[in-house]
Structure formats: structure tokens, C-alpha cells
C-alpha positions as CSV (number, residue, x, y, z in Angstrom):
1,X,115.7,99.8,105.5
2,X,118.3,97.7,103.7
3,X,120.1,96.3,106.8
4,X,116.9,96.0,109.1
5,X,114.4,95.0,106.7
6,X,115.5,94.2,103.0
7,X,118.3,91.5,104.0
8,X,115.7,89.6,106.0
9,X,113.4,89.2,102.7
10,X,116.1,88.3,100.6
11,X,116.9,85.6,103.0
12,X,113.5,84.7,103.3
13,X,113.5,84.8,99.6
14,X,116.7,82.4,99.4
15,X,115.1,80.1,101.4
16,X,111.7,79.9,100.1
17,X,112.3,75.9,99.0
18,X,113.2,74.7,102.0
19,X,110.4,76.7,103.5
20,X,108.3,75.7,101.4
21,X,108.8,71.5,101.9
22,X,108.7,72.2,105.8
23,X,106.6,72.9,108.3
24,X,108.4,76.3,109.2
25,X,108.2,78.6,111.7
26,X,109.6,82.3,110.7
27,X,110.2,84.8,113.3
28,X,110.7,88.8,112.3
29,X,112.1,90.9,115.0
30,X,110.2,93.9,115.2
31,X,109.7,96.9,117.4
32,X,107.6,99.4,119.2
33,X,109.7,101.7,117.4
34,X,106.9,101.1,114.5
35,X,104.7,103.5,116.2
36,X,107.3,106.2,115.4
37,X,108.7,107.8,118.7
38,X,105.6,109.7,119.3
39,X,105.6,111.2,116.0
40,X,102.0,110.6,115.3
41,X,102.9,111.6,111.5
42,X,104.9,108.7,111.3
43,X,102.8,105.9,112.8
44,X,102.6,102.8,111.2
45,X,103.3,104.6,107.6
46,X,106.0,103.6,105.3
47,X,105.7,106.9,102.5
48,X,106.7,104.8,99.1
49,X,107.2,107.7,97.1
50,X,110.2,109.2,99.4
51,X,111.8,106.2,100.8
52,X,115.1,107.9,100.1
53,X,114.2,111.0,101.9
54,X,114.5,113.4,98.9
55,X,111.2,114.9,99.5
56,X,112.0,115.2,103.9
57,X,114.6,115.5,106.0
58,X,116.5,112.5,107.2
59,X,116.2,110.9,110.7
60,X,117.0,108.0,112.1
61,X,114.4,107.8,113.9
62,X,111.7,107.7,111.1
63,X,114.0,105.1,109.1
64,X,114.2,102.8,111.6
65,X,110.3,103.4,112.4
66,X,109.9,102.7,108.3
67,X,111.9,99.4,108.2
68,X,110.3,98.1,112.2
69,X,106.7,98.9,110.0
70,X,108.0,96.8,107.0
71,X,108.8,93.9,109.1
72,X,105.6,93.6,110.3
73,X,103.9,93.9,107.1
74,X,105.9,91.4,105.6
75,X,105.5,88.8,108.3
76,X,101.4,89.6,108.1
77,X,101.3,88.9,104.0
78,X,104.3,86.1,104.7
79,X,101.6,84.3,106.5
80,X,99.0,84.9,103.8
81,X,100.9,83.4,101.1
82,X,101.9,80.7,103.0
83,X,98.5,79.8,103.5
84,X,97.6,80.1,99.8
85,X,100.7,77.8,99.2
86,X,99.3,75.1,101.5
87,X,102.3,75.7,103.7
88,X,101.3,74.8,107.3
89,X,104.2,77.3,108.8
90,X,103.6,79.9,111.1
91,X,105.0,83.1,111.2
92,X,105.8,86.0,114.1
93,X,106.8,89.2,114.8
94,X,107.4,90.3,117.6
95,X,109.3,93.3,119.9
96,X,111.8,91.0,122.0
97,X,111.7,93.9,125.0
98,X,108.3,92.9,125.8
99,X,108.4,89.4,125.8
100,X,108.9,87.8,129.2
101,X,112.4,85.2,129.0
């Protein structure tokens, strides 16, 4: 979470005045890996209460699903405030092995 979501907010974060005098455009890598690797349990569900993994076992797997799901979220409500700022940006996330280059 820290290294594939957290550092990319803080940035976003550190950069929030220059965003916020431009007309930005923010892109989040994501990944399909949000749907959770056919663990249905784990689709699209970031569980708040155990993001440490006290309360389940550890795997990669779900982390990764966890912080892919966070990315996406925060580019969604990104956009949101951005629009309630009057900030004409746009912002994107997107899985980068589906895009044609």
C-alpha cells in the first residue's frame, strides 16, 4: 500500500499548488489486479479495519489487489474535488497492459 499507493498521494498532495494554478492532467497507474486474482472475496474491497493483516493472513496478492483498488478510488474522488475547486484538470487511471501503444 505504501509503495503502490500512499507515495503517489503524498506526491499528489505536495503538488496540490501547482495543480491547482494549471490545467493538469494526473494519470494513476492501475490494474486489473483490482479485481483480486479471481478471489471474488477480495473484489474491489479495501477492508479498513485490517489493513495491516492482523485479523488475515498475508498475501501479496490481496495487498497489491488493496493498493491497485485505492488507486482507482483516489483518482475517482481526485476528479471530484477538482471539480468542486474549479480546477479544469482531468484525471485517469488506467491498466497500461490494455492500452494499445
Amino acid at each position: 500500500m505504501g509503495v503502490n499507493h500512499l507515495g503517489h498521494f503524498y506526491l499528489t498532495y505536495l503538488l496540490w499548488k501547482l495543480i491547482k494554478t494549471s490545467n493538469p492532467r494526473i494519470i494513476n497507474v492501475a490494474s486489473e489486479a483490482h479485481r483480486g486474482f479471481g478471489y471474488p472475496k477480495y473484489n474491489a474491497k479495501i477492508d479498513f479495519n485490517d489493513m495491516s493483516y492482523k485479523d488475515s493472513a498475508f498475501k501479496w496478492t490481496f495487498a497489491y489487489t488493496r493498493s491497485k483498488i485505492a488507486n482507482i478510488l483516489f483518482t475517482r474522488k481526485l476528479q471530484v474535488k477538482m471539480k468542486e475547486k474549479g480546477i479544469k484538470g482531468l484525471t485517469f487511471s488506467l491498466e497500461p497492459g490494455v492500452v494499445t501503444t
